[in-house]
C-alpha positions as CSV (number, residue, x, y, z in Angstrom):
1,X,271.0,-63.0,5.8
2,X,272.1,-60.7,8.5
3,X,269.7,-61.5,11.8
4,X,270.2,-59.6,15.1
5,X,267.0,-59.2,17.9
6,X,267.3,-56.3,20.0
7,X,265.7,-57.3,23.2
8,X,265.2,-56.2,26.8
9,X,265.5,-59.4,29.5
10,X,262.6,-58.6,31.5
11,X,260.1,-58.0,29.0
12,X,257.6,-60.6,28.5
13,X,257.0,-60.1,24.9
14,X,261.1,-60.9,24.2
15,X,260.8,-63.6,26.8
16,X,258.0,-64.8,24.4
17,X,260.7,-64.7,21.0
18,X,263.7,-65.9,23.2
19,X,262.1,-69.2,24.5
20,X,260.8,-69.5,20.5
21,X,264.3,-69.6,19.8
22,X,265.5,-72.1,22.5
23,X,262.9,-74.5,22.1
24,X,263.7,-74.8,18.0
25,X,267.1,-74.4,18.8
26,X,267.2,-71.4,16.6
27,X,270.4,-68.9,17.6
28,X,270.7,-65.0,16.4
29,X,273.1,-62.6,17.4
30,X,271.1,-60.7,20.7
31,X,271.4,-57.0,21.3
32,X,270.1,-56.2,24.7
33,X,269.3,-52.7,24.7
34,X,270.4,-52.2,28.7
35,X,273.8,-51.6,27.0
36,X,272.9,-47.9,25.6
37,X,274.8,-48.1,22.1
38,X,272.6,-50.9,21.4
39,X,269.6,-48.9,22.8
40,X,270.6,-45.6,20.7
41,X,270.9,-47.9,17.3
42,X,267.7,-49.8,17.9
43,X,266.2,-46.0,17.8
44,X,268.1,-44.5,15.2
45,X,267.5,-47.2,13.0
46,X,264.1,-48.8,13.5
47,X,262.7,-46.1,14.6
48,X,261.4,-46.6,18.0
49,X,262.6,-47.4,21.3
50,X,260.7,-51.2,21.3
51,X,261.6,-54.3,21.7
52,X,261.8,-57.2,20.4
53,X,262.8,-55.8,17.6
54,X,264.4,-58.2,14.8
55,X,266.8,-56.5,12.4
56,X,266.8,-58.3,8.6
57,X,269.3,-57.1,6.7
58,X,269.2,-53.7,8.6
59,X,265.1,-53.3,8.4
60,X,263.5,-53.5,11.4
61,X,260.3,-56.0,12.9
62,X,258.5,-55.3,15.8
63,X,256.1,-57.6,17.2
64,X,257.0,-60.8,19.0
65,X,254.4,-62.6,17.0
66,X,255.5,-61.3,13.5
67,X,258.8,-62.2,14.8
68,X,258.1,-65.5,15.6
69,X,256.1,-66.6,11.5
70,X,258.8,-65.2,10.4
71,X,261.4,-67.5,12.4
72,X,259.2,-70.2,11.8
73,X,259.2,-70.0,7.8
74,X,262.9,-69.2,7.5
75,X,264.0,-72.1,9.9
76,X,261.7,-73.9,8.9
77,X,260.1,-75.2,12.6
């Protein structure tokens, strides 16, 4: 499964996923969309210019807390 969260440091929201991720020791490859190629993919392909934003597999989820069950039942914390 292909995982990659597009995120922007000083949102809170991200913060929210990121310190998900550090606490369960949990490690995806990060996009931050300060870079703009990463910014111009995160809108051509999802759609929208928000963040986080997990890519599965190419489709885009939005919402830190969708982001987080999600985490949660595929790593099992």
């Amino acid at each position: 499964m292909d995982l990659k969260l597009y995120y922007k440091p000083e949102c809170p929201f991200c913060k929210k996923v990121l310190r998900f991720m550090e606490k369960n020791d949990i490690e995806l490859e990060l996009k931050n969309i300060h870079d703009q190629e990463n910014k111009e993919f995160l809108i051509e392909k999802g759609g929208m210019n928000q963040v986080p934003c997990l890519f599965i597999d190419g489709k885009a989820m939005y919402e830190s807390d969708d982001i987080i069950e999600f985490l949660k039942e595929k790593f099992n914390k």
